[in-house]
N, C-alpha and C positions, 0 to 999 in steps of 0.2 A: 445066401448066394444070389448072384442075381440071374436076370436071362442072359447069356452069352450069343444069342440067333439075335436077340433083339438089340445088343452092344452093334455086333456085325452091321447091323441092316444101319442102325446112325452111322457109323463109321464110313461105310458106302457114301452116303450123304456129307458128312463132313470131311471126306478126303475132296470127293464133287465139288466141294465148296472153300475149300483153307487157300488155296491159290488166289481165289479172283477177290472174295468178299471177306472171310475170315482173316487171312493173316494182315491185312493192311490195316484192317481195323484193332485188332488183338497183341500184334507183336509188341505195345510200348509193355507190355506186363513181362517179356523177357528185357528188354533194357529198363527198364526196372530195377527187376534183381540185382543186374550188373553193376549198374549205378550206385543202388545201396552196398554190394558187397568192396566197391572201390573206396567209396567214403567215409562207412561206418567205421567209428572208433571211441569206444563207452570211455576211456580215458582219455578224452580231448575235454581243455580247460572249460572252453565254449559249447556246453553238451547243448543248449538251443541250437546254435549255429548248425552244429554239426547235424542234428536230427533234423534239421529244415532242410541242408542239403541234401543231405543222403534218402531221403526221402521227397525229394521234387518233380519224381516221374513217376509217382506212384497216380496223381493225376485224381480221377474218384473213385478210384479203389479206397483212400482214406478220406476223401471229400464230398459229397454231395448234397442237394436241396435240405436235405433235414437231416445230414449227420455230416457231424465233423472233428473227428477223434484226432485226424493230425493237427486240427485248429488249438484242440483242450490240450495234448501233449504239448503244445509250444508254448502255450499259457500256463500249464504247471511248469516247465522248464525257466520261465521268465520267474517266475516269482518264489521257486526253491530248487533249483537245477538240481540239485542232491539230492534229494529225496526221488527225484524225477529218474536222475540215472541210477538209482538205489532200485527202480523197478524194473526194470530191464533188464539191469542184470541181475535179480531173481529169475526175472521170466527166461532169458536165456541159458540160465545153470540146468545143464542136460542132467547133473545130478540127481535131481528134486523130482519130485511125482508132480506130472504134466498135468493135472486137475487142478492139483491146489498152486502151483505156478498160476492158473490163469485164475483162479480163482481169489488168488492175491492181488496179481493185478488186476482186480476189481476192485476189491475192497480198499486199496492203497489208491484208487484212481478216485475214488467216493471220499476216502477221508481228506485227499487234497482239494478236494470241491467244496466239503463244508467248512474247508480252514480258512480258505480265502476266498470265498465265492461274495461277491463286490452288491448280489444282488441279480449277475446273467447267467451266473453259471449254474444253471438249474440241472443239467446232465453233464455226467463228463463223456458219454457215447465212446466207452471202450466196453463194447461186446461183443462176442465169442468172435463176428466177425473182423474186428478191427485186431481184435489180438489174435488171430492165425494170419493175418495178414502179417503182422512183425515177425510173427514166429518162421514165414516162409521167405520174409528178404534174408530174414539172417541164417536159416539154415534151409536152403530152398530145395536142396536133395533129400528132407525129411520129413513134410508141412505141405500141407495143403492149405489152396484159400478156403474156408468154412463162407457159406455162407445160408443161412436157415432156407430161403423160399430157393434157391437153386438146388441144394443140398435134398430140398423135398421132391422138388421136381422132377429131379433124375431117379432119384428110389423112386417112385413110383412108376415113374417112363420104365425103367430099366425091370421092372417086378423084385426091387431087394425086398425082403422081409423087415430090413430095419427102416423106418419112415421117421424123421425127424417131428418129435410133439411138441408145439408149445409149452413155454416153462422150464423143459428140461434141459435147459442149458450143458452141462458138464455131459450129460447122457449124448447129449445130438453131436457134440465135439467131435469124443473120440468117436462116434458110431460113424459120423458124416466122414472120419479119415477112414476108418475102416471100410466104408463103402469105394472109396476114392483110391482104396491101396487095390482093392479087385477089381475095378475099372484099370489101374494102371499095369496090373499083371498081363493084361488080355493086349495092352498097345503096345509093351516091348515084343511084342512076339509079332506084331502085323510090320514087316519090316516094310513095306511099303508106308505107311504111314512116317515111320520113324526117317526112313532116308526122305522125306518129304518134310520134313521137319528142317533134317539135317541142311537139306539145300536151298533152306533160306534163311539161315543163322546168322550172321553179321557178327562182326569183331564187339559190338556196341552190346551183343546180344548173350546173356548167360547162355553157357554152353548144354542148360537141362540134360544131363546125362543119366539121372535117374527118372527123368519124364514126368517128375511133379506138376511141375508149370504148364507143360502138354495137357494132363493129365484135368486141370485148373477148368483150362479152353475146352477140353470136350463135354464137360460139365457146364459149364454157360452156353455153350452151343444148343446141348439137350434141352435145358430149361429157358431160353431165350428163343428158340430160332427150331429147332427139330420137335418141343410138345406143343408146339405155336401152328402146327402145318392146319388148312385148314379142315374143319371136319365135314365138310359139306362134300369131301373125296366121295364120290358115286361108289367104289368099291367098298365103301364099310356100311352103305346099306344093303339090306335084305329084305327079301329075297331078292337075287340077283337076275335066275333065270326064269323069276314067276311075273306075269301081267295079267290080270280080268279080260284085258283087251274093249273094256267099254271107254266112249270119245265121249269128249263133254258135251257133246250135242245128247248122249245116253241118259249121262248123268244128271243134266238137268230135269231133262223129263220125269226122273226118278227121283229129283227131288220134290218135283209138283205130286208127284203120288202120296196118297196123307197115308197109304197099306204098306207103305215099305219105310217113307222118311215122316216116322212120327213125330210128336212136338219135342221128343225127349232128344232123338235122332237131330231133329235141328237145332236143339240147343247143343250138343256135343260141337257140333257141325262151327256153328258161332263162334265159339269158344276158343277151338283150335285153331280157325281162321285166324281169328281175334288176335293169339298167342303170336302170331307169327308164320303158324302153318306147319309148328313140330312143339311137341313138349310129350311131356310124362303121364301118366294120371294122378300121379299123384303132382306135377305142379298146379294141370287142370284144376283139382281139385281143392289146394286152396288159391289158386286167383279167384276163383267165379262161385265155390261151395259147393254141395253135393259130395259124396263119398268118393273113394277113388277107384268102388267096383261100378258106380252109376257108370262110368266111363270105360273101365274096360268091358264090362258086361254088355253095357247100352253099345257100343261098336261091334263087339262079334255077335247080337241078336240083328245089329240093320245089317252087318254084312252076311248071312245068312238069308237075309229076306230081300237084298237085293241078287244073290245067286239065285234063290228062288225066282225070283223075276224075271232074270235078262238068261239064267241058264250058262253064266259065265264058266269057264273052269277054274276049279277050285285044288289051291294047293296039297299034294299030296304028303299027308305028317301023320306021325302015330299022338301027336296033341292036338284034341282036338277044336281049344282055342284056336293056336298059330295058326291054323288051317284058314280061317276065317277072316283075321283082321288085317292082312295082306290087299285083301280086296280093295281094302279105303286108303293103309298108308304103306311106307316103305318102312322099315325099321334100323334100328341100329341100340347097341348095347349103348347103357347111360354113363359115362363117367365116374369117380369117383366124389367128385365136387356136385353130382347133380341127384336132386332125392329122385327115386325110384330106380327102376330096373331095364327097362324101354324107352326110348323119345323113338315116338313115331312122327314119321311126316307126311301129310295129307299128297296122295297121289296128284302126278300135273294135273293130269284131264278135269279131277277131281276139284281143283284149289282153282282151276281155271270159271268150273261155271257154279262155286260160288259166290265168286265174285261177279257174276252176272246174275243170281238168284236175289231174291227182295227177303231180308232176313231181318226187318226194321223192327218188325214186331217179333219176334222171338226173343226174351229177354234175355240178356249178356248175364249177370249175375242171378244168383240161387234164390235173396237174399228181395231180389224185388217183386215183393208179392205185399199185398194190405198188412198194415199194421196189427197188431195183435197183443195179447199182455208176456207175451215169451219172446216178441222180436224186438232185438236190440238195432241199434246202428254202430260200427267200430270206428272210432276216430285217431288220428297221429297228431300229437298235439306238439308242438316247435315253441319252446320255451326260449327267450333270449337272455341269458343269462345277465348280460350286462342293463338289461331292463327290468326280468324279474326271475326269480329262479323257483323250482319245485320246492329249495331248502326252506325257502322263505317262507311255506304256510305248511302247518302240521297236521297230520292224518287226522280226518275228519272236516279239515278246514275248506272253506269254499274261495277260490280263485275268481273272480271276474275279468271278461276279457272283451273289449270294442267291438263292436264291430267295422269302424270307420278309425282311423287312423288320425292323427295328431293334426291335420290339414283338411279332414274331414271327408276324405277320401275310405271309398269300402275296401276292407280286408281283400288281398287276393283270395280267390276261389272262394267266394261274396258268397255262392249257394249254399257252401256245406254251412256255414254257420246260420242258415236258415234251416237245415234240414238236421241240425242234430237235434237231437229229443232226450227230456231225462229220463235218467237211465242208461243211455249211450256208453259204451265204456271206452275208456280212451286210455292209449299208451301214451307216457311221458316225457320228450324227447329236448332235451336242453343241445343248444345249436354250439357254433366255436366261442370257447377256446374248449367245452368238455365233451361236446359230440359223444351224447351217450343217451342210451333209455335209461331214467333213472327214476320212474314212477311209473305207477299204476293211478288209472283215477277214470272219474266218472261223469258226465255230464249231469249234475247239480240240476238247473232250471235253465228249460231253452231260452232263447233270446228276448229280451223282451222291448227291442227294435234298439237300443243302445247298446247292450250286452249280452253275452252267454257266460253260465257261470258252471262251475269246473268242481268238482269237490276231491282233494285226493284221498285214495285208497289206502295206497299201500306205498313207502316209501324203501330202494332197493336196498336191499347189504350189500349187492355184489350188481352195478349197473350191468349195463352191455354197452358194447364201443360202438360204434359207428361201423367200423370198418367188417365186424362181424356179420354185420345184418346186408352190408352193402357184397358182401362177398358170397352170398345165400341168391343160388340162382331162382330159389320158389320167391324169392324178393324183388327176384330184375323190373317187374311191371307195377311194383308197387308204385300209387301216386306220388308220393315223397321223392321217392327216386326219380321220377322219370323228367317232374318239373316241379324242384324245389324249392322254390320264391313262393312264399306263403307262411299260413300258420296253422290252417286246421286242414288235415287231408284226410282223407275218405280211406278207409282198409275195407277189404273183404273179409268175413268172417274165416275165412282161410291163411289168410292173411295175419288177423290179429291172434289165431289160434297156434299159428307156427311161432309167434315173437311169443308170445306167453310162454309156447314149450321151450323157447332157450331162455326167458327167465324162470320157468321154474330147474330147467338143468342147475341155473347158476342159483338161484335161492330158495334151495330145499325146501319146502315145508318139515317139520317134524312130523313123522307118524302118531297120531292122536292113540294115546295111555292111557289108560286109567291110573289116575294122578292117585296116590295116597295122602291122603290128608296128615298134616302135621301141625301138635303144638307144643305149648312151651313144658306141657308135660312130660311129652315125647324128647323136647330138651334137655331136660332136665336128666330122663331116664339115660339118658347120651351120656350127655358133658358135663362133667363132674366138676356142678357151681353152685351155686346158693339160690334159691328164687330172689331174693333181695340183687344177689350182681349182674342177672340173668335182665330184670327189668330194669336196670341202670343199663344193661348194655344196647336192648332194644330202643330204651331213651334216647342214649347217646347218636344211635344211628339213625333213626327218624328225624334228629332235632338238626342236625349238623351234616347229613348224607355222607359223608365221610367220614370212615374210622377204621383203625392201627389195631390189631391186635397185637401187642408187648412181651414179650416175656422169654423167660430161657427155653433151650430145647425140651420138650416132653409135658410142655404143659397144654397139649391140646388146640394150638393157636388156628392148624390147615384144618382139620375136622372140625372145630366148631366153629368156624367159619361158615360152610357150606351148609351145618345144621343152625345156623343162628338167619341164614337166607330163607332156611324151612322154614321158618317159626314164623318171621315176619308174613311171606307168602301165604302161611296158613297150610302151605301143600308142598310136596317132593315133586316139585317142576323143575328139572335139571335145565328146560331148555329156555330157561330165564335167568338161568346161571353162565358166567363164563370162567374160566381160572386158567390164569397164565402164572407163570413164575420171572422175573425180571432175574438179569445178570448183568456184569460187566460191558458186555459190547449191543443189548438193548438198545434201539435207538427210535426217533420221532418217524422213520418210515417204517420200522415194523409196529409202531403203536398205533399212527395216524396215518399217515398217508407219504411213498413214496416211488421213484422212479425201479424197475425191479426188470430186470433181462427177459425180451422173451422174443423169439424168433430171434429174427437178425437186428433188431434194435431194443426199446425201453419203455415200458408204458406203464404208465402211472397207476400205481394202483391202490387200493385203500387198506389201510390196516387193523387188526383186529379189535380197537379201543371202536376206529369210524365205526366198521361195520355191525357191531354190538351194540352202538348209540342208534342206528339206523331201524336195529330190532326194536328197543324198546320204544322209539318214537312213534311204532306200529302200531304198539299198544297199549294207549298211554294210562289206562287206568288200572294198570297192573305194575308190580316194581320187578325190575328188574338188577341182578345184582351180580358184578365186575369184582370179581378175587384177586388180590395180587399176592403171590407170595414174593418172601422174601423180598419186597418191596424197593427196602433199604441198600440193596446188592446193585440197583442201577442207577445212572444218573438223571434223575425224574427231573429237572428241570432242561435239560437236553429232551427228552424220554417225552417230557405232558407237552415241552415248546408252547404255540399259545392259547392252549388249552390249559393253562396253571390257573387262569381266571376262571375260566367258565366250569370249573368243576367246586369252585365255592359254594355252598348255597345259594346265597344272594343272587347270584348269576346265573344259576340254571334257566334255561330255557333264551338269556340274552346270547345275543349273531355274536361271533367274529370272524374274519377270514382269514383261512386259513393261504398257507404260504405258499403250496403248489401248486392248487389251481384258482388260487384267487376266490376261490365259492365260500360265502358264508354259511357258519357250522354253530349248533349250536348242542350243547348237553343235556339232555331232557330230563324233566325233574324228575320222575319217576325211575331213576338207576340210579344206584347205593354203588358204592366204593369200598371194599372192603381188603386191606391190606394187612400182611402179615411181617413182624419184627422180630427176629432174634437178637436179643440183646446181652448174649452173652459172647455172640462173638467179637474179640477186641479188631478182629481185621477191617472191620465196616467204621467208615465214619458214619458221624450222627447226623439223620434224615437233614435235607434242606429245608431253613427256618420258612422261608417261602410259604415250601407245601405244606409243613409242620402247623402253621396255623390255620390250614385250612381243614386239618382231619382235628378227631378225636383219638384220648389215647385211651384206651383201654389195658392194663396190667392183669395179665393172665397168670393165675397164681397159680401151684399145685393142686389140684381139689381132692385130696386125702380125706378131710375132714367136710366132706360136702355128702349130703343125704345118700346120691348114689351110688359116690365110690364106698362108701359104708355099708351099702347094700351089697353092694359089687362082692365085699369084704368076706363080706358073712356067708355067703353064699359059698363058698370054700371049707368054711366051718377049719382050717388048718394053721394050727399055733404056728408053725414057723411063717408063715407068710403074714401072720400079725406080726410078732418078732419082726420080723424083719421091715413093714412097714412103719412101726415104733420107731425103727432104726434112722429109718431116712425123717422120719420126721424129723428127729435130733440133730442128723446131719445137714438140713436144710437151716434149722436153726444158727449153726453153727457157721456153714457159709452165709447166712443174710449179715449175721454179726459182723462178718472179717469184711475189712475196710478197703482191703485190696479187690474187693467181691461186690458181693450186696444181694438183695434178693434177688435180681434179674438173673442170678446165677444156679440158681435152686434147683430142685432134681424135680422134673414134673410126673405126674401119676401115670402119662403114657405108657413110660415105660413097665409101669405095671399093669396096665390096659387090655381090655380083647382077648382074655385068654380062659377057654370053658373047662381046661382040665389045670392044677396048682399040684404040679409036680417039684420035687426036687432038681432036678436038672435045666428047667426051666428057669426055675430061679437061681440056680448059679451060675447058668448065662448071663442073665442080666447083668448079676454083678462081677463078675468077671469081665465079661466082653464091650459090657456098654456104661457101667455105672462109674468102675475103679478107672478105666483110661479116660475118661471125662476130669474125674478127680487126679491124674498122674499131673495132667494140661494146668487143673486152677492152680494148685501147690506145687509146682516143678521145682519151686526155690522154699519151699517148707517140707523136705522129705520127713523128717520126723512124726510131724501131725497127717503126711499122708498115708505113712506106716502105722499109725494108732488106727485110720479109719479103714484101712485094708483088714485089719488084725477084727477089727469089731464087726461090720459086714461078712466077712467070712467066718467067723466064729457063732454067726448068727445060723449057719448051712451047715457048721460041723457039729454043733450042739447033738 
């Protein structure tokens, strides 16, 4: 639900307002609709023509700086008009579940970009917001415009409980209409509004009789223009009716006093000047260092000791902080966007004299005090990607970087690259076209009057955008931001410890385990193989880093997979394993890297192969090992795009660029490839010869006759379950013979696998529910021979 007091009081405002400023600017969005509802017609020959006209007042509702969905709809119209009107009208069939409606036309907007994309069409930019914009010309009594950062806006103005999250596309949809049907329930009823509406409607103008499109405007009103008012309103500080009553002539005095404004007191004092003359303790505290109680504590002990002093009056509270730090500032609650709980603002009187106080020598940061073997310096290191990039040197490696420029001119801001020292730790920040932090790294060896040299740390899984950091108000003062022409900029240890906390948000460490150590005994005791195919199999993977496990279902291919990663590793480190399963619609942006919906537009993002490569690059004398199952279920030359090279041996660890964002990528030698084949099923074509010679194959046989399924055996000590594994031995036999077959068809030991008590009923599950319908499939056109092997199997239970 939202606030209804707090709807009322915009309303106020936005009725004040639709007459003079609002409607002149806002009405083409009712002719608009009209437009489109005069025009639109899905069976018109020329469906270009027609969506270009019928949509020509939509204006930048479908158009702007960096998106242009009605540009890409005319461009799929131009080059398969059918398929183009084939999406539309799905998206318009009121019949169909309005999720997967939009959620098609997505994916139908994606497969026309990679069918014919020339090389520019790197986005088709129809997300949630472009497609609730179609959905509202054409049925604008049902439809709201969506749009993420307005959508967020007003939840939050308004107090709804649902707030629009990044990512959640389909979720933010219907929530943002559902926030937009309770906003519009509360404006039919203010008929003042609505006959205000009514009496500036126009023949040109849809007649909104269900107040969607109304409903549209008081939503961009909220989020453009009424959470916009400014905050510096006198009435949302506090206290309102409390003053000290001391004049800056007081205050100064009281700052010459070393018993009331002590060294700590003036540095607070600095600071917040510093800041602007309002902030949080906690942004104080990472611009300049120090804790974020140094600052609240350090204010209510000097304002305390300046009552003590001048005998001021002191506010009357049953807290006996609040009572106190009124003295020095005003207050007001912090925002949602703003870290802490409080921005205080340094009193006039107060901000008056000291700017008249000599505060030259009191140091501005925490952090300037003598060198030591604990004090580091923090650096933002501005990578050009088109000159050199983070990808290009690997964890460990050392970067070098000028001091003096191509014309033999000094770096902008010349001193930091004097003043970094090694050890220094530096965040790693590559400029446009990828504007992201996308390392960790260290200052290597200071300058040595030519260069400073760089070593990286740690390279990211999961970078950070530009836009995340740039939207972080405990960031607004960062140097980077504030004048960013340059390449090495100075951080506060506040500073680099807040970016740290959003890259370890986004790049977990794993919780440190106690690893169990693993070998090929431990294999052996598993997967029921031979030591002899065990060490061919390990060969094959070390020699070739690539390799297929083969064989029909139940012959252990996914399990000893993960246990043949143990052996190699020596340990059960799951977090140097990854296992995906591939299918049908797998594609190069969920492997590598692609464009993926989130708020109101598209941002590129990496996918599970990059950001695995990025792991093991971390740590390169350790292997790291990439599971595929069912391999053969996807189309891997689509699926690897142009990483088909670089995962050959040969090629490990050579650059190529890749296609999105142009950044060179490379596959590190130390990650194994390990894919799985069923090649029993006839529905799969056979692997692409491409990839085919770049892996190993391995034929994963039944291991019936392998030391510890024999083990496994015995340990039941139970004649029918020999019986009956005799059985299938014969039977395996029999299919390896038949021609229409072969052994990739064979019954594997799984199915008699993992099991601590060998009951009857247990095994005539098997063969009943899993073994005889397997065999109904191979002989459907030999019932006779599948009636003798039903008669023998089961005669094996009934004995």
């Amino acid at each position: 639900m939202i606030d209804l007091e707090k709807l009322k009081a915009v309303l106020v405002d936005y009725k004040r307002d639709f007459m003079y400023k609002q409607w002149e600017n806002e009405r083409y969005k009712w002719e608009a609709v009209k437009h489109f509802q005069e025009l639109w017609d899905i069976n018109d020959p020329d469906f270009a023509e027609m969506f270009s006209k019928a949509t020509e007042k939509t204006y930048n509702l479908l158009a702007s700086m960096n998106n242009f969905p009605r540009g890409m709809i005319l461009g799929f119209a131009s080059v398969d008009p059918e398929a183009t009107r084939a999406m539309f009208i799905n998206l318009f069939d009121e019949t169909k579940d309005f999720v997967e409606r939009v959620e098609k036309f997505q994916s139908d907007s994606e497969a026309l970009r990679a069918k014919y994309d020339d090389g520019t069409w790197r986005q088709h930019y129809q997300n949630p917001n472009s497609i609730s914009i179609y959905l509202w010309l054409r049925y604008p009594d049902k439809y709201y415009i969506y749009k993420y950062s307005e959508c967020r806006a007003v939840a939050k103005e308004l107090g709804s409980e649902f707030v629009p999250k990044k990512g959640a596309s389909s979720v933010n949809l219907v929530g943002g209409f559902n926030l937009y049907n309770e906003i519009c329930d509360q404006l039919a009823v203010d008929e003042e509004l609505v006959q205000l509406l009514h009496s500036v409607l126009t023949d040109n103008c849809y007649p909104d009789r269900a107040l969607k499109t109304l409903t549209n405007d008081v939503g961009f009103y909220i989020s453009r223009i009424y959470s916009k008012k400014p905050i510096e309103d006198a009435s949302e500080w506090f206290p309102a009716d409390y003053s000290p009553n001391i004049t800056t002539e007081t205050w100064l005095s009281l700052l010459a006093d070393e018993t009331v404004f002590t060294a700590n007191s003036l540095k607070i004092m600095k600071r917040m000047k510093d800041y602007g003359g309002m902030a949080t303790c906690t942004q104080l505290s990472i611009k300049y260092g120090e804790t974020k109680n140094f600052y609240n504590t350090g204010s209510s002990s000097l304002a305390k000791r300046v009552a003590d002093k001048t005998g001021c009056p002191v506010l009357t509270t049953d807290n006996d902080n609040s009572k106190w730090w009124p003295i020095l500032y005003v207050g007001r609650n912090a925002d949602n966007s703003t870290e802490g709980s409080y921005i205080w603002k340094l009193r006039d009187e107060l901000s008056k004299a000291l700017e008249q106080f000599d505060l030259s020598e009191i140091p501005l940061y925490a952090d300037e005090k003598p060198d030591g073997p604990d004090i580091h310096g923090y650096w933002w290191l501005n990578a050009k990607p088109k000159i050199w990039s983070f990808s290009d040197i690997g964890v460990g490696e050392t970067q070098s970087y000028t001091l003096y420029n191509e014309n033999g001119n000094k770096r902008r801001i010349f001193k930091n690259f004097l003043d970094a020292k090694a050890g220094d730790l530096v965040i790693g920040y590559e400029s446009n076209p990828i504007k992201q932090v996308v390392a960790i790294a260290k200052v290597a060896k200071e300058n040595d009057g030519e260069n400073l040299y760089f070593e990286k740390v740690e390279g990211l899984t999961t970078p950070i955008d530009y836009a995340t950091l740039k939207s972080c108000p405990e960031l607004e003062r960062m140097e980077f931001f504030t004048n960013p022409n340059g390449t090495l900029f100075k951080l506060t240890k506040g500073e680099y410890d807040f970016i740290l906390d959003l890259i370890c948000d986004e790049n977990p460490v794993p919780p440190k385990e106690t690893v169990e150590a693993y070998s090929k005994e431990n294999f052996l005791d598993e997967v029921y193989m031979t030591g002899e195919r065990f060490d061919s199999l390990v060969s094959l993977l070390k020699n070739k880093r690539n390799l297929i496990l083969q064989g029909a279902p139940g012959v252990g291919k996914t399990f000893a997979a993960r246990r043949l990663a143990y052996a190699v590793m020596k340990e059960k480190d799951d977090s140097r394993v990854e296992f995906i399963q591939f299918h049908q619609n797998y594609s190069y942006e969920d492997f590598i890297m692609g464009y993926k919906p989130q708020g109101e537009g598209f941002v590129l993002q990496n996918g599970i192969f990059y950001r695995f490569c990025q792991r093991a690059a971390n740590l390169p004398n350790k292997p790291f090992f990439f599971i595929i199952d069912e391999i053969n279920r996807g189309n891997m030359s689509k699926i690897f795009g142009e990483l088909l090279m670089l995962i050959e041996k040969d090629y490990r660890g050579t650059k190529a660029t890749l296609a999105y964002n142009g950044m060179p990528f490379t596959v590190p030698k130390n990650l194994y490839i390990i894919g799985m084949m069923n090649t029993a099923d006839r529905s799969l074509a056979m692997i692409d010869y491409a990839l085919r010679r770049r892996f190993s194959f391995f034929e994963m046989e039944p291991g019936f006759n392998s030391d510890g399924f024999k083990e496994y055996q015995t340990s039941f000590d139970n004649d029918t379950f020999n019986t009956l594994i005799d059985r299938i031995k014969d039977l395996n036999k029999e299919i390896a013979s038949d021609s229409s077959l072969g052994k990739g068809f064979c019954i594997g030991h799984s199915y008699f696998s993992g099991q601590i008590d060998c009951t009857d009923e247990w095994m005539m599950e098997v063969v009943e529910y899993e073994i005889l319908p397997m065999l109904s499939e191979f002989w459907f056109d030999e019932p006779t021979k599948l009636q003798r092997w039903e008669n023998i199997l089961r005669g094996v239970l009934s004995d």
